[in-house]
Structures are given as C-alpha cells and as structure tokens.
N, C-alpha and C positions, 0 to 999 in steps of 0.2 A: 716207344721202343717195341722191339718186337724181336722174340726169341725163338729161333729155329731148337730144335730138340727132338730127341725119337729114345730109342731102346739104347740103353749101353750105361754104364757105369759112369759115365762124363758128363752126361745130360743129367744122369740122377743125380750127381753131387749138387750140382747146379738147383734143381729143384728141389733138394732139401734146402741147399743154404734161402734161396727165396723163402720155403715156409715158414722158416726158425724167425726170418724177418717180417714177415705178412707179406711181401712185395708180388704183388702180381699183374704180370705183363702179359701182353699178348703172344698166343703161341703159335708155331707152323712146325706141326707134325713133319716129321721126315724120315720118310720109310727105308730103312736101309735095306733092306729084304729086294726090293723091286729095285734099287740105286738109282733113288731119288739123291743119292748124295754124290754123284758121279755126272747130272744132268751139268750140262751148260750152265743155265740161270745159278743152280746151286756152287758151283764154281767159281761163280764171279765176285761170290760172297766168299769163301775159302776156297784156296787154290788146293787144299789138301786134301777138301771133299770127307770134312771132318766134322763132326757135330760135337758140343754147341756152339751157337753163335747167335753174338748178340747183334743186333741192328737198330743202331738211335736212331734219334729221329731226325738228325739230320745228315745220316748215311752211313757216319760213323760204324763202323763193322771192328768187332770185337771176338776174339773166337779164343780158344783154351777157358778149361774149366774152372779153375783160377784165377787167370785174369780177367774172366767175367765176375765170379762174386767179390774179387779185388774194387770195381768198379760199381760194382752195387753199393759193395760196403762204403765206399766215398760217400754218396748219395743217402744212404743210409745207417749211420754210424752204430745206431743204438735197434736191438743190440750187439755189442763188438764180439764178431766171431772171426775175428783176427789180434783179437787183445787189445787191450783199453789203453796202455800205458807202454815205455820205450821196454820193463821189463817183459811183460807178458806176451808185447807183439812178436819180441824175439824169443822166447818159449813155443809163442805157436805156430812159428814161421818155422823152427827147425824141428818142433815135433810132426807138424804137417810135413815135411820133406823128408822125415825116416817115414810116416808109415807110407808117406806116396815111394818112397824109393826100394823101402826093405819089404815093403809088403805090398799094396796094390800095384807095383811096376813088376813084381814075381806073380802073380796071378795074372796080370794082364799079360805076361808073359804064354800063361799056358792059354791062354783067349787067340791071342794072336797066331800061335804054332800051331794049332786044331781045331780050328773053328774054318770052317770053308768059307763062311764068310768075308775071311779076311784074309785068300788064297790068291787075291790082285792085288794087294795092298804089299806084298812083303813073299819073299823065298820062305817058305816054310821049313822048318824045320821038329816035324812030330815029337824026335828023343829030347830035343831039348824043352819040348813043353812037357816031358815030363822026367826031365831033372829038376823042370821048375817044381812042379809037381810034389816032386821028392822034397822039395827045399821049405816049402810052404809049414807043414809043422815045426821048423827051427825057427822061422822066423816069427810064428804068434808066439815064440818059447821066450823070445828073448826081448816081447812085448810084456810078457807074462810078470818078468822077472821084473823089469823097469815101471812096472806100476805094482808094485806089490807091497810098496808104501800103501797102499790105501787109497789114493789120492780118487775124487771120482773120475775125474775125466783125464784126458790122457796127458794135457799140458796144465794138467794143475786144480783150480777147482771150480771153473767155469768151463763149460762146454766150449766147443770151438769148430773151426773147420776142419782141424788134426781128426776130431771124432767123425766128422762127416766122411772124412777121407778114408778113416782105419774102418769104419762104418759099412761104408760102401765096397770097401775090400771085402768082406766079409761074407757081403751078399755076393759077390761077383764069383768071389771063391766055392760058397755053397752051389751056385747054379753050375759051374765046373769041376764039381766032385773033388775040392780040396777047402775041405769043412776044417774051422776048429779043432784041435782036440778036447774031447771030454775032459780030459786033469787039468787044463789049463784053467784053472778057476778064476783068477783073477780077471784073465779076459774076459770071459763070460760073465762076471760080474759088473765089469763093465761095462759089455756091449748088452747085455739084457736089458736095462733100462732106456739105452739109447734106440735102439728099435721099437721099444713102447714108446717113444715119441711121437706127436702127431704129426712131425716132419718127415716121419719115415714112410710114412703114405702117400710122398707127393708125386 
C-alpha cells in the first residue's frame, strides 16, 4: 500500500487513525502549495485532486478520509475505532457524523472561503467564511452540553474516530483563528487529554 498525504486536516485524521493502530504504510508527500495535486499523474489517482489516498497493491485506489481508515480498520480491527459491537458502531458512526457535520464541515467552511489556496477549487465567498466563523462558538457549546455527562470521550468511553474528527476540528479551527472558548470546560476536558496522545503527533 502506499498513501499519498500532505498538509490539511484529511490527511491528519488519517494519520492519527494509523498511529492509534501502529499501522505504517508507505508515504508520498504531496505538496499542495506547488499543486502537486492538480498534476496529471496525481489525477489519475483522484479526479478531484484531493488528498488522501490510498493505493493497494494491487491498484486499488481509495480516497476520503474515512473511507480510508474504514478500510484500514477491516484489516485491522483491534483496536476498534469505529466500535466493537452493533451498539457502539452506531454511537460512533453518528457521533463521528455530528462533529464532522456541526463542527469540522463549519470550520472547513471558513478554510475553504479564505484561504487562497482553495481560490480554483470553489467561488469564494469571504462573508460567509465568517458567518461560519460566527457560528463556530455555538457549535463547541452544544458539544459542551452533550458531553457534560462526564463521559471521557465523545461516543462514550472508548476513544474513537468521533474524537479524531472533533480532534482535528479543533486544530483546524485554532490555525483559522476560531479557537474554543475558554468557559467551555467540558470540551477542553476533553480535548486536553486527546492532544497529549502520541497519535496527535503523526
């Protein structure tokens, strides 16, 4: 196998879920900076000139961030960061789909409207990266509130992809100037321990 990957939030998820399982595959840097991801060759792997992607060995070409660690985790079941059982899988399959929807698809929102980088990919529109913007403190609020049970992790009490996802929103948010807020304690309770992970250095 061998995994294309570069800078952005889709390749990180990606590469935490590998650490959290040991799995390590071979890499190909792709510089989106210079658009290495708009070449030819890179094309013929995703039409959408999207990172990441995965490439088995026997051509098989795999791409979204999820449906690549979906396809790890086949391979590698243990440990389950998609849930072990029929209940926990659907806890973390719809806790993963709030924070990928209510929270890193509103931050990737304000990535995509303001960021020149992604000025060929889509009509920009600057005010609404920052209604996203605006919107970004209601939505850890009402993260805040749904885990204020205690519980450690976001689907319950095993870590999962939910947290790599809410995780990585987090980071994506901070480097776009739409941080946490301070009162939200429970998140930060949290997300402090999941960043001291060793998988949040991959």
């Amino acid at each position: 196998m061998k995994l294309y990957c570069g800078i952005g939030p889709n390749s990180y998820r990606v590469r935490i879920f590998m650490a959290e399982k040991g799995i390590d595959v071979p890499r190909v840097d792709v510089d989106l900076t210079k658009g290495e991801h708009k070449t030819p060759q890179f094309l013929e792997l995703n039409s959408l000139g999207q990172i990441p992607v995965l490439v088995l060995d026997g051509g098989t070409v795999i791409t979204e961030s999820i449906a690549i660690c979906r396809y790890l985790e086949a391979l590698h079941p243990t440990p389950a960061l998609f849930g072990s059982d029929a209940v926990s899988q659907g806890k973390v399959e719809m806790w993963n789909r709030r924070a990928e929807i209510e929270i890193f698809g509103t931050i990737g929102s304000i990535a995509l409207h303001s960021d020149p980088m992604f000025a060929e990919r889509l009509v920009q529109f600057p005010a609404f990266a920052e209604t996203q913007r605006e919107a970004v403190p209601a939505k850890w609020a009402w993260l805040d509130r749904e885990i204020a049970d205690g519980r450690p992790f976001i689907a319950g009490d095993q870590y999962s992809v939910a947290d790599i996802t809410a995780g990585v929103a987090a980071w994506l948010g901070a480097f776009f100037g739409a941080d946490i807020p301070d009162s939200l304690v429970n998140v930060h309770h949290w997300l402090d321990p999941v960043q001291k992970r060793p998988s949040w250095n991959a």
